[in-house]
N, C-alpha and C positions, 0 to 999 in steps of 0.2 A: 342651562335654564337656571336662572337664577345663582344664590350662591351657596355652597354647600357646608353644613356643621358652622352656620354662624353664631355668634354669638357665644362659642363654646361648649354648643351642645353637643356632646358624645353620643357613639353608637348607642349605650346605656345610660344616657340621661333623661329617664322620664320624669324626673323631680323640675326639670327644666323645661319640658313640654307644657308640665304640670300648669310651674309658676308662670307661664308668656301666656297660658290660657288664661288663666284665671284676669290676669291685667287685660287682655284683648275682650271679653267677655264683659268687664269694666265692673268685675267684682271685687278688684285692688286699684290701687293708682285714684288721680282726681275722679272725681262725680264729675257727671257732666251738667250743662245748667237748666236744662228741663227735661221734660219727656219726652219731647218730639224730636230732640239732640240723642236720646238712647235709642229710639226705635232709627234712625234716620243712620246712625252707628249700625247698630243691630243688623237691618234690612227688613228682617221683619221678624216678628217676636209670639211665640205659640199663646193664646188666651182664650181658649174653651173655656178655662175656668176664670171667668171676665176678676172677680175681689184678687185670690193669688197675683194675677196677674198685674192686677196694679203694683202689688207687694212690688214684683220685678221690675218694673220701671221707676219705682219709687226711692227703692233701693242705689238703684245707681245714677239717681239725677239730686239735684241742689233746691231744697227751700227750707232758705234759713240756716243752712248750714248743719240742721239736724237729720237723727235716722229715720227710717219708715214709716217705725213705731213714736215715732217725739212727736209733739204739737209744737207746734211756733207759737209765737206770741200771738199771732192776729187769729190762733185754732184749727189753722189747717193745718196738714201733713203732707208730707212727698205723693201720699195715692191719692187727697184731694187735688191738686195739679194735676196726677194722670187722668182723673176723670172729668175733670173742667176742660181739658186738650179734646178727651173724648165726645164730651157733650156739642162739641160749636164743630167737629170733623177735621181740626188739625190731625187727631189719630185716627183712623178709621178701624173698621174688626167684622173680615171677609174671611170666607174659605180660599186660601191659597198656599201654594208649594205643594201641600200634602193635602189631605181628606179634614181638614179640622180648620178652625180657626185662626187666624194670625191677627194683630196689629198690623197694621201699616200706614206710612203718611202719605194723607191725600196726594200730594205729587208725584208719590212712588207707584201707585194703586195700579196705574195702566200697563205700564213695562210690564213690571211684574207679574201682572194677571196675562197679558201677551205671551209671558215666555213660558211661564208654567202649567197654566190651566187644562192647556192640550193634555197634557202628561195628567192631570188629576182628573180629567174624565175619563182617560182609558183606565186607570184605577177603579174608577166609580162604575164602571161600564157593565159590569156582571149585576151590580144591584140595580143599576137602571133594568137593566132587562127584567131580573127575578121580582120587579116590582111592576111591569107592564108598561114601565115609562119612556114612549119614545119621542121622535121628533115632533109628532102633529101635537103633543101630551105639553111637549117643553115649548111649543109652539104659543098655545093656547094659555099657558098658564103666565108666560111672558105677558100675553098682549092684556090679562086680565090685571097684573101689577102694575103695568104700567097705567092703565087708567084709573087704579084704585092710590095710587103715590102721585101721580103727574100733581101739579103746582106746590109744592113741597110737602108734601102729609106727608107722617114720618108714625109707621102702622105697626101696631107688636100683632104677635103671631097669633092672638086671639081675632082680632080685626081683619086680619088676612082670610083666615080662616073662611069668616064668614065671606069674603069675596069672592072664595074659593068654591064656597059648597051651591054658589047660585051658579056657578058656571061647572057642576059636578065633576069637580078636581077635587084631587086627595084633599083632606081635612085632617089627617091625624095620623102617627107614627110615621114610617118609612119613608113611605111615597111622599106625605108634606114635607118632610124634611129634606127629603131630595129632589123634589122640586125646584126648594128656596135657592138650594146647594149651587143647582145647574143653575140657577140663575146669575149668582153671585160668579161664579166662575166666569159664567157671558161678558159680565160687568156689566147688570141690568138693574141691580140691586146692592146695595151694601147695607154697613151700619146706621142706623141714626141715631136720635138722640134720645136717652132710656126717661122713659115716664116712669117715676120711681124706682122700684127697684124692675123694671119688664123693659126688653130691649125690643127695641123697633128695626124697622127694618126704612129707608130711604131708594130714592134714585140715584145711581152714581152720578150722572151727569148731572144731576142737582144738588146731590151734597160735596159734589168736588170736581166742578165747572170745568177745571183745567189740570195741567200732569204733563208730567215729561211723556213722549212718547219716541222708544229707542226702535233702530232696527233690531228685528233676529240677532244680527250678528254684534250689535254692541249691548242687549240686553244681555247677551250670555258671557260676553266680558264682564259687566259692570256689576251682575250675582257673583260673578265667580271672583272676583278681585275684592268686592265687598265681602263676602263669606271668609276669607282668608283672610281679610283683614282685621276682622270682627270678631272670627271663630278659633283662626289658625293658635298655633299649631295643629293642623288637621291634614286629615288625607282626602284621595280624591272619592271613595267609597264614602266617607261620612258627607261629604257634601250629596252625592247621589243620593243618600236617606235622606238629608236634610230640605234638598231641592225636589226632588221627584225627578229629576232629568237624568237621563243616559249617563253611564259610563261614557258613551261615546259623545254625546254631548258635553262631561265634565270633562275631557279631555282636548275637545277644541278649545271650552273656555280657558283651560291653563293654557294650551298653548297658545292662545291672544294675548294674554299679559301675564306669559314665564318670565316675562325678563324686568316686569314687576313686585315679583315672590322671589322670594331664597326656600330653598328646600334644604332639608335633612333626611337623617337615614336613622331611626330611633327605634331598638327593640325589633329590628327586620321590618319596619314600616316605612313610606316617605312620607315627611310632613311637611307640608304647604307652609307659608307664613306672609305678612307684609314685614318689611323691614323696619323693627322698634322707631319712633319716635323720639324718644325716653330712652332715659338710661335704665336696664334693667333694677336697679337697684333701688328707686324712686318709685318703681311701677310698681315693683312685687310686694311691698310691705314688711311689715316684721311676720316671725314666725315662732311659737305656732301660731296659727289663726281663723279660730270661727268665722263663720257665715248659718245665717239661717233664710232658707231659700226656699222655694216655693217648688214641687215633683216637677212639672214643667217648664221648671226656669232653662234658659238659653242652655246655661251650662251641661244642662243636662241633657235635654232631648236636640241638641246641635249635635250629636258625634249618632257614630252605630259603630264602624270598625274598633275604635280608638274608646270608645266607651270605657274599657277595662281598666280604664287611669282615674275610676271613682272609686273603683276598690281602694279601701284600707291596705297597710299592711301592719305587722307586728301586731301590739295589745290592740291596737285600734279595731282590730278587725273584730272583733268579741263582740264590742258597741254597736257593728252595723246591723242594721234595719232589713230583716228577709222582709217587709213586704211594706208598702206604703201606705199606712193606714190614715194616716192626716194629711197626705199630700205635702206635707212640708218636712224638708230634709234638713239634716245639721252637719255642713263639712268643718271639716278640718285638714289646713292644707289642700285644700281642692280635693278631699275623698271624704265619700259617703259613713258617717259613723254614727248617726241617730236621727233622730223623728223630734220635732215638738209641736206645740199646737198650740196656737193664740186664742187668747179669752181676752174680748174685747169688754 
């Protein structure tokens, strides 16, 4: 399957795991040219926390040729792009893969809620119950969104709300928010577009008419070949955390397109990859070198097994952060060594 210790990487080269991360993650190497080119890369990208998460697409996409943080000449920045993408539903931002949030672009929305969702409601399946929320519950609360969104309304969760409580469905905490959850999973609901700073909610089939639609069996190729391509060097356990889907599911998908990956063998791990593009040398950057990155950026919450490649080592390690108090981390070389916080 694939090819073995490419590129050079030794039994004990995590410094080389390291660097092929950080460039497939597209926090070295060129920017891409907008947002919807990093989430479309990506596959889909964690954004509970919606500003951070601009940070993360902003960071690795092109306006003007400056950072994050620069203003262009015309006053925007990289995260005014991510949320102008957002506003008109080229990005959208669904519960998928896992219990939380994602971006994703409208095209992608359906495969992907196809292939994973099952797998996020047997997760959510215990609080469905401990909340009393069953099928006639997620029944009824469907059929009342859809008549409160049909012809494009685009409703924050205050609005809902009130929809909710004339048809005596949850209003508040748990139950409403797991209501919205099962919906979005359905693909009955997603993103729409935020009235100030408050996020609405829309109909999928009306804020993204159209989408690829994969089988089973080429949706679980097409995560799995994109996550290694996007993520690797990775194993098949970090994609299980990162997908929600089986071992045994992540193993059919490697073996659909093994013979699209090169594997390694690194610190007693196998790691997945696509075969560079790029010449290492061009992709990785100079060294050393900061980043300042958002607690949920890709880089981070993409692994579980392989995780341990954020640790520091030597004086570095003194610097790192026991606990995330800003949500925003500061690596170095691809490991975790302090905290900082933006004063806008």
């Amino acid at each position: 399957m694939g090819r073995v210790g490419a590129d050079g990487m030794g039994a004990s080269d995590l410094a080389g795991v390291v660097k092929r991360r950080l460039a497939n993650v597209l926090l070295t190497g060129e920017r891409l040219a907008g947002p919807e080119d990093v989430v479309r890369h990506l596959t889909a990208v964690q954004s509970q926390d919606y500003a951070p998460a601009l940070w993360s697409l902003g960071q690795r996409s092109v306006t003007d040729g400056s950072a994050p943080d620069v203003t262009a000449p015309d006053g925007t920045t990289p995260e005014d792009a991510v949320h102008a993408a957002f506003q008109v539903g080229r990005i959208l931002r669904t519960h998928v893969l896992r219990p939380t949030w994602h971006f994703v672009l409208s095209e992608d929305i359906r495969w992907i809620l196809a292939l994973t969702a099952p797998r996020v409601h047997q997760l959510n399946a215990y609080y469905y119950r401990q909340l009393g929320l069953d099928d006639a519950a997620f029944a009824q609360s469907q059929d009342v969104l859809v008549g409160a969104l049909a012809g494009g309304a685009h409703l924050t969760r205050a609005q809902i709300t009130t929809a909710f409580a004339a048809a005596d469905l949850p209003t508040s905490g748990l139950g409403f928010a797991y209501v919205l959850l099962h919906a979005e999973l359905d693909g009955l609901i997603c993103s729409g577009a935020m009235v100030g700073r408050r996020h609405t909610h829309a109909l999928l089939a009306e804020r993204a008419p159209a989408g690829r639609v994969l089988s089973d069996e080429e949706a679980l190729a097409e995560l799995t070949l994109q996550y290694f391509t996007s993520h690797g060097p990775a194993t098949a356990k970090d994609l299980h955390w990162w997908s929600s889907l089986t071992l045994k599911n992540i193993a059919a998908g490697i073996a659909l397109v093994g013979d699209r990956l090169e594997h390694t063998e690194v610190d007693g791990l196998k790691f997945f990859s696509a075969p560079p593009t790029t010449p290492e040398p061009a992709r990785a950057g100079p060294s050393p070198r900061l980043h300042l990155i958002q607690g949920y950026d890709e880089y981070v919450v993409g692994y579980t097994e392989s995780k341990r490649l954020l640790l520091p080592s030597g004086p570095a390690r003194a610097g790192a952060p026991e606990s995330n108090r800003f949500n925003l981390l500061v690596l170095l070389d691809g490991a975790v060594v302090g905290e900082w916080k933006r004063t806008l």
